[in-house]
C-alpha positions as CSV (number, residue, x, y, z in Angstrom):
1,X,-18.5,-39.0,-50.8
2,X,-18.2,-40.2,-47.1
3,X,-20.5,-42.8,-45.4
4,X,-20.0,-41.2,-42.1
5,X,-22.2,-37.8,-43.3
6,X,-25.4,-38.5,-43.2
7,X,-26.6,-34.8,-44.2
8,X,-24.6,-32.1,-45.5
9,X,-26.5,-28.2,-46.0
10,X,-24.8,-27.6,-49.0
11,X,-24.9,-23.3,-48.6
12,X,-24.7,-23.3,-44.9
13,X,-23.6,-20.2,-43.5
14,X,-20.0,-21.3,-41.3
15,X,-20.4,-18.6,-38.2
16,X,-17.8,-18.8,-35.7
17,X,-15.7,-21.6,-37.2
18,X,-12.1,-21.8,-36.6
19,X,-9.9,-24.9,-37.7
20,X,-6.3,-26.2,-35.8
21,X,-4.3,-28.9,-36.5
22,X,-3.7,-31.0,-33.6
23,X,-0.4,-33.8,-33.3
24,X,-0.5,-36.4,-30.3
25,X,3.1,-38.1,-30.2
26,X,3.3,-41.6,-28.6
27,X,6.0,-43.3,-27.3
28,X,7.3,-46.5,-28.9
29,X,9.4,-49.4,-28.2
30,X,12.0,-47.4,-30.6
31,X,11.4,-43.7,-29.0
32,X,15.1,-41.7,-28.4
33,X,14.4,-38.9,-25.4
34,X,17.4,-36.5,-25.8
35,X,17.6,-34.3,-23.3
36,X,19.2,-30.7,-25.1
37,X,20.2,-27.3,-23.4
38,X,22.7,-24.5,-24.6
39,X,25.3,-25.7,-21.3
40,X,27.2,-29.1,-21.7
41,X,24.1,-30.8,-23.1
42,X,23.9,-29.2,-26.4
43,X,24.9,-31.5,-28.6
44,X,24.1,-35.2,-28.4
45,X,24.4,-38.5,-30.6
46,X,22.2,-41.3,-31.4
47,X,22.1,-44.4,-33.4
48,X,19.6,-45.3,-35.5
49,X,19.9,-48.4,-37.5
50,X,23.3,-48.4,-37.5
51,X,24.2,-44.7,-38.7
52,X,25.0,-42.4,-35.8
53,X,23.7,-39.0,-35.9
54,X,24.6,-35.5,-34.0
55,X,21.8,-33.4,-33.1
56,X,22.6,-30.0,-31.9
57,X,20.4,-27.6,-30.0
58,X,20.4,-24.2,-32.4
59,X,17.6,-21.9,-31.0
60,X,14.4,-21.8,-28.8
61,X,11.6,-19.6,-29.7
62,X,7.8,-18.6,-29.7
63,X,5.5,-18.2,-33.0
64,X,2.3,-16.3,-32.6
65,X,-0.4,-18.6,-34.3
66,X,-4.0,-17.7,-34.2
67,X,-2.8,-15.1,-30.8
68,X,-1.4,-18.2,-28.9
69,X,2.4,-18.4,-28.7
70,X,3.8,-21.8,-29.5
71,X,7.1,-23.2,-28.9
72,X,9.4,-23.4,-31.5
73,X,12.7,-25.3,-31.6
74,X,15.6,-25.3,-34.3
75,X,18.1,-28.2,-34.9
76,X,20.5,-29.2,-36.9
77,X,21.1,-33.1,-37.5
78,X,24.3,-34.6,-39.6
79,X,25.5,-37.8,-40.0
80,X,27.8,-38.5,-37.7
């Protein structure tokens, strides 16, 4: 039960209804911005509490979700 809903049509037709998940990333105090290509900048490492890390560029792509095409990037990550 939620106090928020203060009526709910229990057999409603849903028309027209189309659900996305949304992510808003904010920078911190402790946000790393690696800048990563397939040239010379392919590969970087950080350090995060101590333990260094590589991250490597893999691949760069597009995924068809809902007829929009989103970016999609690949990594791989290994302690350094």
């Amino acid at each position: 039960m939620n106090p928020n809903v203060e009526s709910y049509p229990e057999n409603a037709e849903a028309t027209n209804v189309q659900v996305r998940a949304v992510k808003v990333a904010a920078s911190t105090d402790q946000t790393k911005v690696v800048l990563l290509d397939f040239g010379v900048n392919k590969k970087r490492r950080i350090e995060i509490e101590s333990k260094s890390y590589d991250i490597e560029l893999v691949s760069i792509g597009k995924k068809k979700i809902q007829n929009e095409n989103f970016p999609v990037f690949e990594f791989d990550v290994s302690e350094a």
